[in-house]
Backbone bond lengths (Angstrom), bond angles and torsions (degrees), N, CA, C in turn:
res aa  C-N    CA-C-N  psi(-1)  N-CA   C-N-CA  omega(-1)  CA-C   N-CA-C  phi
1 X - - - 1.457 - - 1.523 109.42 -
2 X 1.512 123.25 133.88 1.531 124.14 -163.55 2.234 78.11 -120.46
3 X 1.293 97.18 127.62 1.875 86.58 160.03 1.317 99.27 -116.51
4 X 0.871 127.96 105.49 1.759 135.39 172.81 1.862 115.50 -76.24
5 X 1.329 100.69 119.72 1.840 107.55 -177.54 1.507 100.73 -94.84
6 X 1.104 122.33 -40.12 1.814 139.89 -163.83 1.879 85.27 -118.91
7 X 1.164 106.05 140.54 1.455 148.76 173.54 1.666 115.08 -100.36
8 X 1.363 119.62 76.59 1.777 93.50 175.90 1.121 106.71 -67.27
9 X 1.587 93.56 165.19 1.413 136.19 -164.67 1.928 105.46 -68.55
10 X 1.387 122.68 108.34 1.353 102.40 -162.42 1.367 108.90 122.97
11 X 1.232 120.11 -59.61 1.821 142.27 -156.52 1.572 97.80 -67.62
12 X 1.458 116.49 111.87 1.458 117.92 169.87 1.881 96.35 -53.65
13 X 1.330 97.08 128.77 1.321 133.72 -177.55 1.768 121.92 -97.95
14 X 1.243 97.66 -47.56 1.709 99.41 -158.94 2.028 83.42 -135.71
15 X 1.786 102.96 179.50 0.917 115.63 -174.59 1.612 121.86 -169.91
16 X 1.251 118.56 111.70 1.972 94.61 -154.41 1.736 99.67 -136.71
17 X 1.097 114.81 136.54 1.099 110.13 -165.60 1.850 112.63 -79.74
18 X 0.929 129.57 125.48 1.662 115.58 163.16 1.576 122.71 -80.28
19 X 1.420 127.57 110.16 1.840 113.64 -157.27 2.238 76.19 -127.17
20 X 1.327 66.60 148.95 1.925 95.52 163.40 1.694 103.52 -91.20
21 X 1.349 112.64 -21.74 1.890 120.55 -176.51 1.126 100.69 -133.46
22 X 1.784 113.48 91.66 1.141 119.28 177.20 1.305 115.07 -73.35
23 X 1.659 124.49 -30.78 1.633 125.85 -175.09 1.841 89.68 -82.72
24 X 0.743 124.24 -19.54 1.587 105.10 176.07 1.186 117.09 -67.79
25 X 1.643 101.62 -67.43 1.619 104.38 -176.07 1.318 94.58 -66.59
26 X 1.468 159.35 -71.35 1.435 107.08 173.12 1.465 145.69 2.24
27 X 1.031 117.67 -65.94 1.566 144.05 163.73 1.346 109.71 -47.28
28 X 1.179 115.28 -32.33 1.451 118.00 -155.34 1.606 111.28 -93.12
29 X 1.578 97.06 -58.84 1.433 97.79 176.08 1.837 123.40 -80.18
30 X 1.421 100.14 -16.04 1.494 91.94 173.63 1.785 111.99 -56.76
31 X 1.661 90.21 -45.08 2.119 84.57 -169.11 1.281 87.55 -81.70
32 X 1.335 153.11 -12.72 1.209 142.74 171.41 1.807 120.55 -44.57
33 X 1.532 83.85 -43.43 1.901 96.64 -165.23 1.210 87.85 -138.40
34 X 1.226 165.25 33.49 1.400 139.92 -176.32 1.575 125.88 62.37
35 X 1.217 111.15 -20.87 1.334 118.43 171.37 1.492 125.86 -22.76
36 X 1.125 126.45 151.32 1.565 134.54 163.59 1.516 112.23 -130.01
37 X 1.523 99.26 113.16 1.484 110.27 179.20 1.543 105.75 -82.09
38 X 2.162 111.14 136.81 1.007 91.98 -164.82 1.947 88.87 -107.57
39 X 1.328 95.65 -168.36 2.080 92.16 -164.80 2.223 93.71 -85.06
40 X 1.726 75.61 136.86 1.415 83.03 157.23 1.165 151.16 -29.34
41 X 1.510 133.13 102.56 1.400 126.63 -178.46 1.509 128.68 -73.71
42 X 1.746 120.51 111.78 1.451 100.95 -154.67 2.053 93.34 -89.42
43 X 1.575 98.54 15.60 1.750 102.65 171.85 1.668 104.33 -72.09
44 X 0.966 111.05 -37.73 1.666 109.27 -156.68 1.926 91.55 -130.28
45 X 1.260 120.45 60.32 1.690 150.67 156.63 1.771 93.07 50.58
46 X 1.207 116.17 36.10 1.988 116.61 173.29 1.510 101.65 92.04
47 X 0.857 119.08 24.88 1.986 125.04 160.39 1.303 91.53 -48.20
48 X 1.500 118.64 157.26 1.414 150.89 157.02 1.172 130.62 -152.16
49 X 1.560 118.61 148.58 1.421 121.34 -156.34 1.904 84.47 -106.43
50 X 0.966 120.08 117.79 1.775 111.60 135.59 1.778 134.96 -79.53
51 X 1.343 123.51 106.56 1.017 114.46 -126.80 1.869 77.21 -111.39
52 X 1.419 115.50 174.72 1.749 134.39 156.66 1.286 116.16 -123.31
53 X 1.787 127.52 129.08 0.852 110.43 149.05 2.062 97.36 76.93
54 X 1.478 134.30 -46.01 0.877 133.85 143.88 1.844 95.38 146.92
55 X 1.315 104.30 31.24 1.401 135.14 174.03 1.229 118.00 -87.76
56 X 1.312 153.50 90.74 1.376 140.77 -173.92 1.642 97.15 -64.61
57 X 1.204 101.53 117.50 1.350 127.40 155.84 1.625 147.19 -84.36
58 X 1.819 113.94 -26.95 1.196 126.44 -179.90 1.692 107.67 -149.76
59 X 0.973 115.47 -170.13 1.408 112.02 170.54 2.203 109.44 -146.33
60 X 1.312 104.14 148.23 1.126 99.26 -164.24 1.986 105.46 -118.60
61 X 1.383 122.27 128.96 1.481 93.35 162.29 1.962 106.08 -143.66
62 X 1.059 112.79 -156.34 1.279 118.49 174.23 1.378 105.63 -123.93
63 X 1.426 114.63 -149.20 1.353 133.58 162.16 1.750 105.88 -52.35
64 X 1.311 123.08 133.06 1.184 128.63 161.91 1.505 125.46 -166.58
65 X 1.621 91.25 106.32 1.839 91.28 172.51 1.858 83.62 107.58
66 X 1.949 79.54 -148.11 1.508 68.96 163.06 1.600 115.45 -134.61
67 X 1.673 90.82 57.34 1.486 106.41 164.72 1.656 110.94 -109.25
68 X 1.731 98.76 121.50 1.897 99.79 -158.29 1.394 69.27 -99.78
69 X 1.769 103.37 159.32 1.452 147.05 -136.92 1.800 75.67 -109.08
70 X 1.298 123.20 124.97 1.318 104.19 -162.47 1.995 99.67 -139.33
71 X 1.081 91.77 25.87 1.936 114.72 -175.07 1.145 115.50 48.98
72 X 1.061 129.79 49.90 1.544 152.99 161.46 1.154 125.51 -100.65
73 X 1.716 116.36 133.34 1.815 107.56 167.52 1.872 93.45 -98.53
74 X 0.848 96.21 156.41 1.686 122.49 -170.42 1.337 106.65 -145.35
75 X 1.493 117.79 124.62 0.915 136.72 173.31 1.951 118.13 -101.19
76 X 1.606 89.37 167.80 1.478 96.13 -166.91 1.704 106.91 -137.84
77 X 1.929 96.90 120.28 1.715 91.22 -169.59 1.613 107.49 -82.89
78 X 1.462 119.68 160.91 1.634 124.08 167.95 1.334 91.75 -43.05
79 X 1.457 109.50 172.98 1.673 145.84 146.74 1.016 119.31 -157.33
80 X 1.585 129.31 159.81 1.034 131.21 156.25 1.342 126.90 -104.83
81 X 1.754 97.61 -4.34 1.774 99.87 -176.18 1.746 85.89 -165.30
82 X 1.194 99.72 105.18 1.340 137.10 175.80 1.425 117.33 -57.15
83 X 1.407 109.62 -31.80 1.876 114.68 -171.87 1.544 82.21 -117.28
84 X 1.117 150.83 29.53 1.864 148.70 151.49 1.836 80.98 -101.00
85 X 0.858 113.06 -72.93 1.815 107.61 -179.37 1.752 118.16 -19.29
86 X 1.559 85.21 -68.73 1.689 81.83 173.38 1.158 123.82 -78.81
87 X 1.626 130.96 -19.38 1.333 112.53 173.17 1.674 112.89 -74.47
88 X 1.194 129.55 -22.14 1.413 132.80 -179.90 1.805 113.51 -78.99
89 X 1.791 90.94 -39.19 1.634 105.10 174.51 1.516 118.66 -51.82
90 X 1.296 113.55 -35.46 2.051 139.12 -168.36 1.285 80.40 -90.09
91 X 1.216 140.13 -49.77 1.889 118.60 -155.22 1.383 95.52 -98.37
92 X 1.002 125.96 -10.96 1.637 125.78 152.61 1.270 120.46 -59.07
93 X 1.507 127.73 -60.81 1.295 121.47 -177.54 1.491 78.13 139.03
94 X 1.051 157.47 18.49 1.255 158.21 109.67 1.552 125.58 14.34
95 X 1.376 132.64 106.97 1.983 109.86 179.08 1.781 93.89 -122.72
96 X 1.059 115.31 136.46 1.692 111.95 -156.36 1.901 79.21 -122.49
97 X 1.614 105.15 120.24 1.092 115.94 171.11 1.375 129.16 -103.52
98 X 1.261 101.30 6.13 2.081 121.60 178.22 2.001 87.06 -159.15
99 X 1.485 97.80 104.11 1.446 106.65 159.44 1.864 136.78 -45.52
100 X 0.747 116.64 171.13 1.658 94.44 178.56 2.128 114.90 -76.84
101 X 1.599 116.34 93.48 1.208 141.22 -178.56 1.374 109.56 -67.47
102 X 1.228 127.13 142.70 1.733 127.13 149.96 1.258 106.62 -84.93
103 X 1.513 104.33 134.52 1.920 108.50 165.60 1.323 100.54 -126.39
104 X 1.701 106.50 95.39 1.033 150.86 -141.47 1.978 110.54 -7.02
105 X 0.894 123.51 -110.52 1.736 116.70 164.85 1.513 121.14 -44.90
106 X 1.260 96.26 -28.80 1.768 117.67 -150.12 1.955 92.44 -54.95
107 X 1.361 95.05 -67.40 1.378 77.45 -167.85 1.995 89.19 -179.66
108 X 1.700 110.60 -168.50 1.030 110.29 162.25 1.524 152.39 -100.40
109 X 1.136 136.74 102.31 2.300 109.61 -149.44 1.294 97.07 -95.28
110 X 1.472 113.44 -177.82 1.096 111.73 162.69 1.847 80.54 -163.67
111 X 1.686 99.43 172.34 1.855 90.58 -173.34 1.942 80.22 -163.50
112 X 1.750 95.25 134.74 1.083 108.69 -141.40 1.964 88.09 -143.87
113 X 1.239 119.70 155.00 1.287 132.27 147.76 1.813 120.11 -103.56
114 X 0.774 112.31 91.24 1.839 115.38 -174.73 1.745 101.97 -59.14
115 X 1.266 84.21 -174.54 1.698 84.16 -157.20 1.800 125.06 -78.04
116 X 1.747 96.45 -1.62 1.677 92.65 167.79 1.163 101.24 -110.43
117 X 1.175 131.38 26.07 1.646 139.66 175.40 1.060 139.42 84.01
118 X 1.750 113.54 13.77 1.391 121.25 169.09 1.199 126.33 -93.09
119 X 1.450 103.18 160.29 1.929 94.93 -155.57 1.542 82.42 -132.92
120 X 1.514 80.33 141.63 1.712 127.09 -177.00 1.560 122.94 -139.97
121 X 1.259 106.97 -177.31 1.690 111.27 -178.80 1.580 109.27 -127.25
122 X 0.647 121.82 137.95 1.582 124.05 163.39 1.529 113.67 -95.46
123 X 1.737 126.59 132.70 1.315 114.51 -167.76 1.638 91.24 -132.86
124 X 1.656 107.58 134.56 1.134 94.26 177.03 2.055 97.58 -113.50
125 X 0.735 97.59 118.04 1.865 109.44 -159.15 1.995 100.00 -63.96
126 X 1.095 80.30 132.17 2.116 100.71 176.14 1.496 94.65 -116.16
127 X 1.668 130.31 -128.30 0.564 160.02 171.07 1.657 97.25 -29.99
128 X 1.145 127.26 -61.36 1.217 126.53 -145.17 1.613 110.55 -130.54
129 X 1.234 122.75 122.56 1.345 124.95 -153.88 1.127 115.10 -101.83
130 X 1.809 103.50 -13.45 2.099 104.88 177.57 2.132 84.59 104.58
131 X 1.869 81.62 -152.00 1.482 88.49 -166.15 1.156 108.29 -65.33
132 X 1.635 95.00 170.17 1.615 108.39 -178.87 1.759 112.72 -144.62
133 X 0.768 98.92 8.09 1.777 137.21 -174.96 1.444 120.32 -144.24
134 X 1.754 113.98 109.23 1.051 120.03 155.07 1.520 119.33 -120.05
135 X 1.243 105.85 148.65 1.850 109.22 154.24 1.643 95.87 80.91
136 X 1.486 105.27 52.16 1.686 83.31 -176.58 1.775 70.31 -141.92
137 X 1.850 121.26 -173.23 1.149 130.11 155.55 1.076 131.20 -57.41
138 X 1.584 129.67 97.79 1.429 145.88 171.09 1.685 98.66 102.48
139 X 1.176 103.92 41.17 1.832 94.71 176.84 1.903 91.26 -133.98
140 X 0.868 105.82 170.72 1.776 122.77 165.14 1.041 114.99 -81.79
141 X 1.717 107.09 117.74 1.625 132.09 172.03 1.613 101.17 -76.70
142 X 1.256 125.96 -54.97 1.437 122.20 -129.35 1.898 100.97 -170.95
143 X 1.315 99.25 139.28 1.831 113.21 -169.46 1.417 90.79 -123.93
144 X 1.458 134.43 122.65 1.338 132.75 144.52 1.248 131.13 -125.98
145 X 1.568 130.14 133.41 1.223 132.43 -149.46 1.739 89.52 -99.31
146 X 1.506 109.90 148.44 1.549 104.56 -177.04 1.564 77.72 -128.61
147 X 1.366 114.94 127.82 1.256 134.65 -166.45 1.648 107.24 -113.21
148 X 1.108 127.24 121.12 1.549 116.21 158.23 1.807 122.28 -76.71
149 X 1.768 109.65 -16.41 1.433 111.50 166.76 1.470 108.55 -121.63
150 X 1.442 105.13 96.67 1.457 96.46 -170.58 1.343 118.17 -79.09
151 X 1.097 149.96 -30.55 1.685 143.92 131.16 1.285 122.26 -12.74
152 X 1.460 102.39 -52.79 1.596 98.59 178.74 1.685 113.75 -72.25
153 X 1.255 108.19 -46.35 1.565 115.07 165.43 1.721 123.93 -36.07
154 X 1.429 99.63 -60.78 1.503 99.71 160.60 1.419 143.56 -48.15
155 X 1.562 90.57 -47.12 1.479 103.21 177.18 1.423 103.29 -84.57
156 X 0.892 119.83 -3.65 1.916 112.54 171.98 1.705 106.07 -86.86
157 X 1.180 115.94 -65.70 1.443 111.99 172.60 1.688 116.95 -49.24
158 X 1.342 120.54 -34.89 1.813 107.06 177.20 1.589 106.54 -69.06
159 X 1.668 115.32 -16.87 1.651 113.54 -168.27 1.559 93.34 -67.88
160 X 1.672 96.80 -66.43 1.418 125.88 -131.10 1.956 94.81 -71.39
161 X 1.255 102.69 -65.94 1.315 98.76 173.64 1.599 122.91 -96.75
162 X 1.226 121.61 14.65 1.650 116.77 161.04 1.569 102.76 74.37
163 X 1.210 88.68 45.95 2.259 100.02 179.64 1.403 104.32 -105.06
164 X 1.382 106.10 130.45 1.715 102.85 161.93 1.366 115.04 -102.18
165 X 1.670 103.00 131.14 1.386 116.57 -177.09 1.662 117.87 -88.41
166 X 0.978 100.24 124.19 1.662 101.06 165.24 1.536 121.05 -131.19
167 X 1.628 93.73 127.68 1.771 102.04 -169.47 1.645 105.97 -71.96
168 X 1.211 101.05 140.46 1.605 114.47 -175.34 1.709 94.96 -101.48
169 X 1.446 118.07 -52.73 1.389 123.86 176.24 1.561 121.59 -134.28
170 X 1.267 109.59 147.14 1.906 113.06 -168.75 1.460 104.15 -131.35
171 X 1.156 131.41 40.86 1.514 114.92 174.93 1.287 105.92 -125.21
172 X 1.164 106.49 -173.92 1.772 110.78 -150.33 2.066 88.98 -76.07
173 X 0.566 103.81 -43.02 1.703 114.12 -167.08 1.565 107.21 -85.26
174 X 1.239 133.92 3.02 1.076 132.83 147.69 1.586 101.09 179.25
175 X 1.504 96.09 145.22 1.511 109.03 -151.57 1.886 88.68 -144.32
176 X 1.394 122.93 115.58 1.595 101.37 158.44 1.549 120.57 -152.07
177 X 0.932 124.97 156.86 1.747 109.74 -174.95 2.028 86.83 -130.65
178 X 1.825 83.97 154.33 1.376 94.28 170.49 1.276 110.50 -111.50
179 X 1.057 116.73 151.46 1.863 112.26 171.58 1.575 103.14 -107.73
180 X 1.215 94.41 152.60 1.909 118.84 172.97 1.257 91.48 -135.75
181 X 1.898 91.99 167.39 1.305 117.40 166.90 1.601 116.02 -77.97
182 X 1.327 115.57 164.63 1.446 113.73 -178.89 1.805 108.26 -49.41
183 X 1.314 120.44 134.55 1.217 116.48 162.28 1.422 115.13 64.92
184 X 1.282 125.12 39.63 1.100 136.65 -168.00 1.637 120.66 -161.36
185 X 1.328 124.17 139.26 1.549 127.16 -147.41 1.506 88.07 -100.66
186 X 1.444 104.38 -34.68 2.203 101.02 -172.74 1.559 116.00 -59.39
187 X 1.511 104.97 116.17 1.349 121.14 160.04 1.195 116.55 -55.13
188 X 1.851 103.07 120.02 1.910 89.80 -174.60 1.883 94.51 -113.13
189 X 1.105 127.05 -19.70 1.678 132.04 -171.42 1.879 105.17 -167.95
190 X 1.464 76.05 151.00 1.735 73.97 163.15 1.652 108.95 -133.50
191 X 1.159 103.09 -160.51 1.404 131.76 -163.77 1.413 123.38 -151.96
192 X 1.543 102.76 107.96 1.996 110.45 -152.34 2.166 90.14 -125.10
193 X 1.346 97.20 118.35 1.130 92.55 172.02 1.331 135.47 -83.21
194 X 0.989 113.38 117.55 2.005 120.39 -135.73 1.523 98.31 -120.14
195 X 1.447 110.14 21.50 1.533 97.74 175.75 1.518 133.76 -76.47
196 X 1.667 105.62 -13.48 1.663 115.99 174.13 1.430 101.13 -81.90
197 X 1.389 132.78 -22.55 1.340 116.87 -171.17 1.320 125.15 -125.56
198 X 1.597 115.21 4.43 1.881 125.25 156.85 1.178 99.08 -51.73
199 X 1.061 113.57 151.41 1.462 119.75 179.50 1.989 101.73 -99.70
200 X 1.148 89.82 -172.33 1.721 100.35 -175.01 1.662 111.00 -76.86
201 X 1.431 88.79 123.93 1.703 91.34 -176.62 1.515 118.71 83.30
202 X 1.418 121.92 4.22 1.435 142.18 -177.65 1.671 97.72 -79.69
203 X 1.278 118.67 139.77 1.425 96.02 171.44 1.932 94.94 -118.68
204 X 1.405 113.35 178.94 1.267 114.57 166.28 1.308 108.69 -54.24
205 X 1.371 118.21 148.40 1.508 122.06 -178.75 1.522 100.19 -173.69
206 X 1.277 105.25 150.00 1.515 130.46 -156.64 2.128 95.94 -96.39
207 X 0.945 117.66 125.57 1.867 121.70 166.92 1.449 102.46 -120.53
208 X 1.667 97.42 141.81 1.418 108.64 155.96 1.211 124.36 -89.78
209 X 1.682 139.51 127.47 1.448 124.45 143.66 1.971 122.94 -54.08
210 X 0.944 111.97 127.72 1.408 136.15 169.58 1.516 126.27 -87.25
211 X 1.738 120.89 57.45 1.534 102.93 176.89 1.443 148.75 -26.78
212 X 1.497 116.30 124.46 1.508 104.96 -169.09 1.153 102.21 -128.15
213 X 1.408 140.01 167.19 1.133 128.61 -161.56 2.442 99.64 -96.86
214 X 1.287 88.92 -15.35 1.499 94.34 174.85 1.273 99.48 -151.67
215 X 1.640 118.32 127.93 1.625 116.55 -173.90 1.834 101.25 -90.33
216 X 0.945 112.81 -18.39 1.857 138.64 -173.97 1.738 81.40 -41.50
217 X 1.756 97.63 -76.59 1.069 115.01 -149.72 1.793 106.16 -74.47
218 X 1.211 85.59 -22.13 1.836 82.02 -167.34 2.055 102.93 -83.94
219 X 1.639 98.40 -11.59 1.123 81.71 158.64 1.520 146.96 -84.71
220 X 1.654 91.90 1.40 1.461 98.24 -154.42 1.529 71.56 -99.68
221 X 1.316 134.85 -45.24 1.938 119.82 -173.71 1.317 96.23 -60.31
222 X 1.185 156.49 -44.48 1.529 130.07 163.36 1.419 119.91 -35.63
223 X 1.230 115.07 -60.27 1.748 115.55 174.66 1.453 114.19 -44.52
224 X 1.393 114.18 -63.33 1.618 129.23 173.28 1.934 103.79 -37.41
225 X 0.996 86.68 -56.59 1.953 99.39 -177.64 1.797 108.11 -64.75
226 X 1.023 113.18 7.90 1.302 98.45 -175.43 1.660 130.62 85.52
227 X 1.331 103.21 -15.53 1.695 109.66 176.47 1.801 109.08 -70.05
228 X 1.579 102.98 -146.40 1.551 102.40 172.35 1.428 76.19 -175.85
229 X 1.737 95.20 155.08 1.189 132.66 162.73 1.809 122.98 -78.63
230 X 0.730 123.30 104.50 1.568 156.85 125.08 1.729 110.63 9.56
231 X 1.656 90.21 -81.60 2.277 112.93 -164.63 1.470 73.03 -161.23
232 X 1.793 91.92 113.83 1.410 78.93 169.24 1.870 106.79 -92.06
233 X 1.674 96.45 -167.32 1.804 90.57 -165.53 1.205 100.35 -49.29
234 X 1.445 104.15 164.12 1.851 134.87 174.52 1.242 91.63 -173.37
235 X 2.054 100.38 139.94 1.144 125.58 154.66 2.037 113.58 -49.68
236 X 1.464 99.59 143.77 1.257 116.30 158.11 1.589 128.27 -148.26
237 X 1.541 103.44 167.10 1.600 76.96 176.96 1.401 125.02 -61.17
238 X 1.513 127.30 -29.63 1.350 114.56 166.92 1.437 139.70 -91.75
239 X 1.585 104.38 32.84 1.053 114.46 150.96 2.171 94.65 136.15
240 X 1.318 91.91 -150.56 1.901 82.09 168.89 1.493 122.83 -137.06
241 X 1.097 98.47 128.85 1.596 120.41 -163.11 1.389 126.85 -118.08
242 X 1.299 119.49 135.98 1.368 139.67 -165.45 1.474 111.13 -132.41
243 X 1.582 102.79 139.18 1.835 109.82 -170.35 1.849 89.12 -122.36
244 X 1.345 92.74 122.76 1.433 117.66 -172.76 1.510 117.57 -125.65
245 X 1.764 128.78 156.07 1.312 119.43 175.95 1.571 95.29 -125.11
246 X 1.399 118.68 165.72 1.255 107.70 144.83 1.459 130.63 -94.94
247 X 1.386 123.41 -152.42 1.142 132.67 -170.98 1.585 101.11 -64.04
248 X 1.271 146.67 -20.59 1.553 153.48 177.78 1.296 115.06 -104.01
249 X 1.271 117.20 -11.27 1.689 119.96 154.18 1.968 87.12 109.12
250 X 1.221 114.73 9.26 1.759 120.31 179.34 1.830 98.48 -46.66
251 X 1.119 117.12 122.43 1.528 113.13 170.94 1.322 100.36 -87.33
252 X 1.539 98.85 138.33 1.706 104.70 171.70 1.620 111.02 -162.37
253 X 1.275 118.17 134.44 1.470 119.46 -169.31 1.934 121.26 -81.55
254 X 1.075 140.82 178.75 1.415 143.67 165.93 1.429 122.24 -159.47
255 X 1.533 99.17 127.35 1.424 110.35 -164.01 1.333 111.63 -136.28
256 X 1.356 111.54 141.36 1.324 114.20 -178.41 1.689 87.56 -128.68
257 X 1.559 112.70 125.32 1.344 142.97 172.07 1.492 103.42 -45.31
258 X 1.233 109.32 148.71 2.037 120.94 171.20 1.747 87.75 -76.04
259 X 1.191 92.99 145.16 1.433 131.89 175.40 2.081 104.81 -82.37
């Protein structure tokens, strides 16, 4: 269990699901994880908190604006300066599809496609800092970006958010770097170059791991729930992990930590 008070700068922070079936995935992830979905805010266009324990943990929305609900979880990195993001994000190769917004005290977003085409948020935190719970049951272990340009991926995250990368592996058959914060040993995400095995028409895109206390079992309550399995569990060195969807085809990972 990680309880985080301070957020580095960089460190996927937040996490919100986009569903076409908002009363489902409701439904879905509460018996999924224990979760409690809380009611729609018609302040901020039907946002929802899924909360733990009474912790907001994820974020939920539908259709809004004219950003369609497109069954994706999407994540959102720290900042401390939201318009350094986008001016570095644009000279990157950056296309920012929600400018940097106030949600209201909360803090600042912004929602962006980076330069091998995965789309994320940038949060610059007010009121509200994102998680506060990691690595426990129904909270977030682990963020990894599956890149089709993995150079460019790297070198976009050390610009854009001030991450230092360090390669764990370099060969043709598996290749990955982790990023940290400046001056700092904690692994906050990595970066796996996934261009032999996206499939056609796949674009780069960012997944969360989801700690469970048994991935065995939590895979089989996905099946029961209506989702499908992905890879089902297998041992790894960091523990054992399973790539799962739900009922809207949402990709999302599950891990239970080495003992």
């Amino acid at each position: 269990m990680t309880n985080r008070d301070v957020t580095p700068v960089g460190a996927p922070c937040w996490t919100d699901l986009w569903t076409s079936d908002v009363e489902g995935s409701r439904r879905f992830y509460c018996e999924m994880f224990g979760w409690e979905a809380q009611e729609p805010s018609p302040e901020f266009g039907g946002y929802f908190m899924f909360t733990r324990r009474g912790v907001p943990v994820a974020g939920g929305m539908g259709d809004m604006g004219d950003m369609a609900a497109d069954n994706t979880w999407k994540i959102y990195l720290d900042t401390d300066d939201i318009k350094q993001v986008v001016r570095e994000g644009e000279a990157a190769g950056a296309q920012f599809m929600v400018p940097p917004t106030p949600v209201a005290d909360l803090g600042i977003q912004a929602v962006f496609m980076d330069s091998t085409g995965a789309t994320l948020g940038a949060w610059q935190a007010g009121a509200f800092p994102g998680f506060q719970v990691l690595e426990e049951h129904g909270a977030p272990s682990w963020f990894e970006l599956y890149a089709r340009d993995y150079a460019a991926a790297v070198s976009f995250y050390q610009t854009v958010f001030r991450l230092e990368a360090r390669s764990v592996a370099d060969g043709d058959e598996f290749r990955y770097t982790t990023l940290r914060a400046e001056g700092s040993d904690v692994e906050l995400a990595g970066i796996m170059d996934a261009r032999t095995f996206l499939g056609e028409g796949v674009p780069s895109h960012w997944t969360t791991y989801w700690e469970v206390d048994d991935v065995d079992a939590s895979v089989a309550k996905v099946r029961t729930l209506g989702g499908s399995v992905i890879a089902d569990a297998a041992d790894s060195p960091y523990g054992r992990i399973a790539a799962v969807a739900d009922p809207t085809g949402a990709l999302f990972r599950l891990r239970t930590g080495p003992s």
